[in-house]
KOLSENU-873035 format. One line per 10 residues: their letters; for each residue x, y, z of C-alpha. Coordinates in Angstrom, 1 decimal. Last residue first. Example, Ala and Ser with C-alpha at 12.3 -4.5 7.8 and 13.67 -1.06 7.14 Angstrom:
BEGIN
sa) 13.7/-1.1/7.1; 12.3/-4.5/7.8
This chain:
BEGIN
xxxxxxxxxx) 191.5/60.7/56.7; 190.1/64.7/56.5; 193.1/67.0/57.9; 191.5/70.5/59.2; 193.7/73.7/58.1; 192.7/76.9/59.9; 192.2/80.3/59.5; 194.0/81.9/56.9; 197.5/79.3/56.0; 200.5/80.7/53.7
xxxxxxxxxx) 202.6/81.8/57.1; 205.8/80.2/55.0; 206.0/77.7/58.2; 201.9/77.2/57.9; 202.0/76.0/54.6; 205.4/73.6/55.4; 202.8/72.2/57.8; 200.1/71.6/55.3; 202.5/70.4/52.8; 203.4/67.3/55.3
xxxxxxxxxx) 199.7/66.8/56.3; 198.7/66.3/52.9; 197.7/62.7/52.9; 195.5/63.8/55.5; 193.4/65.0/52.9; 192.6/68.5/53.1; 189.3/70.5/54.4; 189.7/74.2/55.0; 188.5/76.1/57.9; 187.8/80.0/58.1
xxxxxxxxxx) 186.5/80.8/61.5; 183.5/80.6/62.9; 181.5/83.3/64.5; 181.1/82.7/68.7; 178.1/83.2/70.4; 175.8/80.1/68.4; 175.2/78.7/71.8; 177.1/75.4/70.8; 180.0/78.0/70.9; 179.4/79.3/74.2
xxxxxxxxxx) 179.1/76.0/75.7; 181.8/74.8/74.3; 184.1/77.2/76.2; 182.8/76.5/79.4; 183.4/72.6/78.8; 187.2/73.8/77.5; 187.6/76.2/80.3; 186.8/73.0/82.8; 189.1/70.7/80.8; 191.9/73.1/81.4
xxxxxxxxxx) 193.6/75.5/78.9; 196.5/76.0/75.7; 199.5/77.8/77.9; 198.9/81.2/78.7; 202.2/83.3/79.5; 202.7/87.1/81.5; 204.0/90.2/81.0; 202.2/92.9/83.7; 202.4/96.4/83.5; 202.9/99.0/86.1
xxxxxxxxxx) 204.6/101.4/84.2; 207.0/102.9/86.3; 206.6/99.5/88.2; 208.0/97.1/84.9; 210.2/99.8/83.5; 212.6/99.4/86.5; 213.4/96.5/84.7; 214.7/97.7/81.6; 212.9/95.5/78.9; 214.1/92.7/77.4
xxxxxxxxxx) 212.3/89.7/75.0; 214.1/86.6/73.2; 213.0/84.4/70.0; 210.1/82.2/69.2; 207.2/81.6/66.9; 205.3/79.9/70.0; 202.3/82.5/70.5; 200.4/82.8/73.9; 202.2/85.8/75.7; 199.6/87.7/77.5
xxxxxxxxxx) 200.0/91.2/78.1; 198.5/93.5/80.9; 198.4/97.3/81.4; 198.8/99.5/84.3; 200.3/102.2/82.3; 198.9/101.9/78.8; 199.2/98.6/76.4; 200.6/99.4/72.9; 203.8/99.2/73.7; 204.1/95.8/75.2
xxxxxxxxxx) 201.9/94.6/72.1; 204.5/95.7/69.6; 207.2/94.5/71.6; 206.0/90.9/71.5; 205.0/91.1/68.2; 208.5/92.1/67.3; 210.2/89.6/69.4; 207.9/86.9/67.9; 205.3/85.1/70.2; 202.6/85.1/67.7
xxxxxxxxxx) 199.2/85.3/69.2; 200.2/87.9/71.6; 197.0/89.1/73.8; 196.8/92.8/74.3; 195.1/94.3/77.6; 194.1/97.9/78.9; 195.1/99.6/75.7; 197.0/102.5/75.1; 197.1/106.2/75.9; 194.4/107.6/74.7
xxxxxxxxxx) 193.0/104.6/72.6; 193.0/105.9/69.0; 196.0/108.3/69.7; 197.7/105.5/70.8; 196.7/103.2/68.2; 198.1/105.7/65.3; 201.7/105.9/67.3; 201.9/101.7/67.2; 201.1/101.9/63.4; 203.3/104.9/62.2
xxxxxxxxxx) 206.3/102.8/61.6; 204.0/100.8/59.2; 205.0/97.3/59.4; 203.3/96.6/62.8; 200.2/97.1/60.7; 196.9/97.9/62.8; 193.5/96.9/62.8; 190.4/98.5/63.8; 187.1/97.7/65.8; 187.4/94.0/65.0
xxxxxxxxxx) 184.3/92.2/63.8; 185.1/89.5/61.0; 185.5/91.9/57.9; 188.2/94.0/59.9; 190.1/90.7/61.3; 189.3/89.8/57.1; 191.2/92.9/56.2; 193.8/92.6/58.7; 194.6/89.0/57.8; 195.3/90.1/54.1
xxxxxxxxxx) 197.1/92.8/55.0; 199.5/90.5/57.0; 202.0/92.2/59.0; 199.4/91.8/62.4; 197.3/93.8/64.4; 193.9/93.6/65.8; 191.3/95.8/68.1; 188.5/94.4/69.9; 185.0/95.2/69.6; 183.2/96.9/73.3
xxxxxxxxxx) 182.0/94.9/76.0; 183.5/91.9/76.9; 183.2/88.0/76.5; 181.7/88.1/72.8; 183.8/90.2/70.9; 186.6/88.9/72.6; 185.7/85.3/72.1; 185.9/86.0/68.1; 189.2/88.2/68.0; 191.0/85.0/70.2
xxxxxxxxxx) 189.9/82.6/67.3; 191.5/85.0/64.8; 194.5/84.8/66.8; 194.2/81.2/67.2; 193.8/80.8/62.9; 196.4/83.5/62.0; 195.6/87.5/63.1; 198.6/88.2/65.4; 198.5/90.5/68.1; 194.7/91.0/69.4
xxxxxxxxxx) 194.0/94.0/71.4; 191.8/94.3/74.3; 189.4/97.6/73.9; 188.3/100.0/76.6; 184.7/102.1/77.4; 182.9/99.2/79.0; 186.1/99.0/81.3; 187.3/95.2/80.8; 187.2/92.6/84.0; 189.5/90.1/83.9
xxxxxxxxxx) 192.4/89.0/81.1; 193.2/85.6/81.7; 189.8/85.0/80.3; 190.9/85.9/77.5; 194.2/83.9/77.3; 191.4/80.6/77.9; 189.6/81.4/75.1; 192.1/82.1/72.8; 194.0/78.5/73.6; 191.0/76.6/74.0
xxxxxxxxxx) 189.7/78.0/70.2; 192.9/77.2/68.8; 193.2/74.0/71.2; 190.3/71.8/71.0; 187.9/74.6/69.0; 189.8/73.0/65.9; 187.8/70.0/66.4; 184.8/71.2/66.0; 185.4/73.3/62.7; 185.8/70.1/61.1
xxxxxxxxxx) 181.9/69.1/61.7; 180.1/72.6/62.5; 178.4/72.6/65.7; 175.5/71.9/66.8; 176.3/68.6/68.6; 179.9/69.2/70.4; 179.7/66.5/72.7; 183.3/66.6/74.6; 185.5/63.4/74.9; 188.3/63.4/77.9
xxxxxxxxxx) 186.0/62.3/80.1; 185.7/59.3/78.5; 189.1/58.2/79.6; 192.5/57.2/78.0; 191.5/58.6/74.4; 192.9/55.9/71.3; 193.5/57.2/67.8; 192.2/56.2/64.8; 192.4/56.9/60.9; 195.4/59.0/61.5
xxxxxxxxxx) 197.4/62.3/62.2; 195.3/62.8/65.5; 198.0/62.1/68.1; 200.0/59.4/69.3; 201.6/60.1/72.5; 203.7/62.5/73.7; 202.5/65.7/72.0; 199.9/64.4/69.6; 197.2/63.4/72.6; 199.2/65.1/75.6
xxxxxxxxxx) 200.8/62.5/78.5; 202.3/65.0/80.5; 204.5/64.5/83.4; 205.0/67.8/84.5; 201.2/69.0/84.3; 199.8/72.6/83.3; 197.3/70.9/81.0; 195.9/68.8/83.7; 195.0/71.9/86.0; 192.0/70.6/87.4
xxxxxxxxxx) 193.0/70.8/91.4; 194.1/67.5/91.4; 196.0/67.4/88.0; 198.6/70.3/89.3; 198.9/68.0/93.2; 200.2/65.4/90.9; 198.5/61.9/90.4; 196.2/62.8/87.0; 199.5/62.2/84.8; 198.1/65.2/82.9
xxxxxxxxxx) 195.9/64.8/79.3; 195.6/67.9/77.3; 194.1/66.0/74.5; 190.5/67.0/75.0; 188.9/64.7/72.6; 185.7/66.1/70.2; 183.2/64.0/69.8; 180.8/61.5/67.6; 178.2/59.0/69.5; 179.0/55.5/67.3
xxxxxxxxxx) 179.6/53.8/70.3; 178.4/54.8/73.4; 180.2/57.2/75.8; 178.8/57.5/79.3; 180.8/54.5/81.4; 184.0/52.9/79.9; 185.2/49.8/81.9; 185.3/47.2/79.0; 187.1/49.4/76.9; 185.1/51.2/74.1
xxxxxxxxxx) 184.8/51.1/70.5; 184.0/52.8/67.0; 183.5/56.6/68.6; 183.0/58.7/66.1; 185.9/61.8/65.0; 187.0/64.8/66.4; 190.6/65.8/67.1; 192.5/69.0/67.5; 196.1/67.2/69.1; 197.9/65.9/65.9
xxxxxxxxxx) 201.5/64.2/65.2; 201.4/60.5/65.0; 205.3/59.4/65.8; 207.6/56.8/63.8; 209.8/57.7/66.5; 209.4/57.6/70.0; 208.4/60.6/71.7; 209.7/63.8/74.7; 213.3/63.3/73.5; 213.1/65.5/70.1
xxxxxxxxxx) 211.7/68.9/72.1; 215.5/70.8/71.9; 214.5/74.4/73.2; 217.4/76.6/70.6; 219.3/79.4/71.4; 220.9/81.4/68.5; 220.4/84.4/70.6; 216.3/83.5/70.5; 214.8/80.4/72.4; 213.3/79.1/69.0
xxxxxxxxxx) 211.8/75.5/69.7; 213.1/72.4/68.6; 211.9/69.2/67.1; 211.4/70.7/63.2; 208.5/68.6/63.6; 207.2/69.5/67.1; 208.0/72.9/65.8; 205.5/72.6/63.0; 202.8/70.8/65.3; 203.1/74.1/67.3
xxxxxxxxxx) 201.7/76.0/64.3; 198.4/73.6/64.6; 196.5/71.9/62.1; 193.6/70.5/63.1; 191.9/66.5/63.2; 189.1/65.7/61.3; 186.9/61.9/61.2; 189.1/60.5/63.3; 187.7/56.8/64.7; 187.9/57.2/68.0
xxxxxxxxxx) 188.9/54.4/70.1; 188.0/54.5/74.0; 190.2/53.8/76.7; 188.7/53.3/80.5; 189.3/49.5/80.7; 191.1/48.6/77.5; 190.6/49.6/73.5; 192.4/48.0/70.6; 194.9/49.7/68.6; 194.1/49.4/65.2
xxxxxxxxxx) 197.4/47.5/63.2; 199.6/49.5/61.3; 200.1/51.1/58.3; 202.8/54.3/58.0; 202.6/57.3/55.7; 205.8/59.7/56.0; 206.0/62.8/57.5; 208.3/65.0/55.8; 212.1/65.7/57.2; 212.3/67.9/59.8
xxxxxxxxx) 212.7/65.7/62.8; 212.7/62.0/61.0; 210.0/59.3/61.0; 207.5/62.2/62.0; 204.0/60.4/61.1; 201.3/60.2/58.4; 199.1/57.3/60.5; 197.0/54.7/58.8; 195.2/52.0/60.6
């Protein structure tokens, strides 16, 4: 088996060969056929999060070093433990790596992603990075036939991630918009499941002309440029008086304030982006306005079986994906750093 893995936080991943893990009872090895890119891989590497005010989230004590990065996984099923039930070897799926200690009161009611004692594929234990990687339970593994191979497995958290921050969002007016912040590969994920779980085309807005232009080529209403000083005062004339929802792709402090004013009184914003920094607002703000700030943190295994369906159902458009050996991990992740990537890198061992 080989793994590129963090041998140091920040320094590149290096190759390492060691022997297949084996599967027991409930485990099943997946041979990884592609396995996503994800911005969040980057500050698992750097091994801190940005708090903002020089404030940093230190993440380095939650693995063991060498460590397999990678948590959008696909790949064929080579063997099973001797207590797996309704996976068959050589089947080919997807692996839902939001994996919960299963004990907590959080787990029981289906809320394994939301867990305090995680045990995430790529987060905590090894992830994707590699020629195999071991799931805990079938139930974990997701049939994904009809859909694109690559593209599959990036539905695992970019697509989870969008589609579960949209759902967050409720009933639309027929005559509103929800605006997407931040155009990169979840972002443009979230611009797909908008236009197919409410009425009207979103709108989208991020410093990238690039990005805007395809958002525009890929179904959004409009797009917007932060950049331009006239952007936020062009959407609300466009919306009279701001939109009912906007979903933050980025996290930044200026995406963050460029979404919280562009919702109108009575609006909602859902923070889903990891770039980091801080956010204020004067809180008597919050009921003269009536808005609402909250977070959306990837999604359960229930979203992610609803979420499938729609995309084997031909209702979502793909997103760009590009194919690179996994030998290029290390360059993909500087990529996404410089903000280099459209759409979505998949690593091909």
């Amino acid at each position: 088996m080989k793994s590129e893995a963090i041998v140091d936080y920040g320094q590149p991943l290096k190759e390492i060969i060691s022997e297949t893990p084996q599967p027991k009872g409930t485990e099943v090895l997946l041979k990884v056929t592609h396995c996503g890119v994800c911005h969040s891989d980057v500050h698992l590497h750097d091994g801190y999060f940005d708090l903002g005010g020089g404030n940093k989230l230190d993440v380095r004590g939650g693995r063991k070093l060498p460590f397999t990065l990678g948590h959008e996984i696909e790949g064929e099923v080579i063997a099973i433990g001797e207590d797996v039930e309704g996976v068959t070897v050589g089947q080919r799926r997807v692996a839902f790596p939001w994996i919960g200690c299963g004990q907590c009161p959080t787990c029981k009611r289906g809320e394994e992603h939301l867990c305090n004692k995680p045990v995430n594929l790529g987060i905590q234990v090894a992830g994707g990075y590699a020629t195999h990687v071991i799931v805990p339970h079938p139930r974990y593994l997701i049939d994904y036939t009809g859909v694109p191979q690559g593209l599959a497995a990036t539905y695992m958290c970019s697509g989870l991630t969008a589609f579960s921050a949209m759902k967050k969002l409720g009933d639309i007016s027929p005559e509103e918009r929800v605006l997407v912040v931040g155009l990169g590969g979840v972002g443009m994920m979230g611009l797909q499941f908008a236009k197919a779980m409410f009425e009207n085309a979103p709108l989208g807005a991020d410093v990238d002309e690039q990005k805007l232009q395809s958002a525009k080529g890929t179904g959004a209403h409009e797009v917007y440029n932060p950049k331009d000083p006239e952007a936020l005062k062009k959407l609300l004339a466009d919306t009279n008086g701001g939109v009912p929802a906007a979903v933050d792709f980025v996290g930044s402090e200026a995406s963050l304030k460029f979404a919280t004013g562009a919702v109108r009184k009575g609006g909602q914003v859902v923070v889903v982006g990891l770039f980091g920094g801080g956010f204020s607002m004067p809180i008597p703000m919050f009921p003269m306005r009536a808005i609402s700030i909250g977070g959306s943190y990837v999604g359960s295994l229930a979203e992610t079986l609803e979420m499938m369906e729609l995309v084997k159902a031909g209702k979502i458009d793909p997103i760009p994906v590009q194919e690179r050996p996994l030998s290029e991990a290390s360059k993909t992740l500087d990529d996404l750093r410089a903000g280099h990537v459209l759409g979505r890198v998949v690593l091909k061992p």
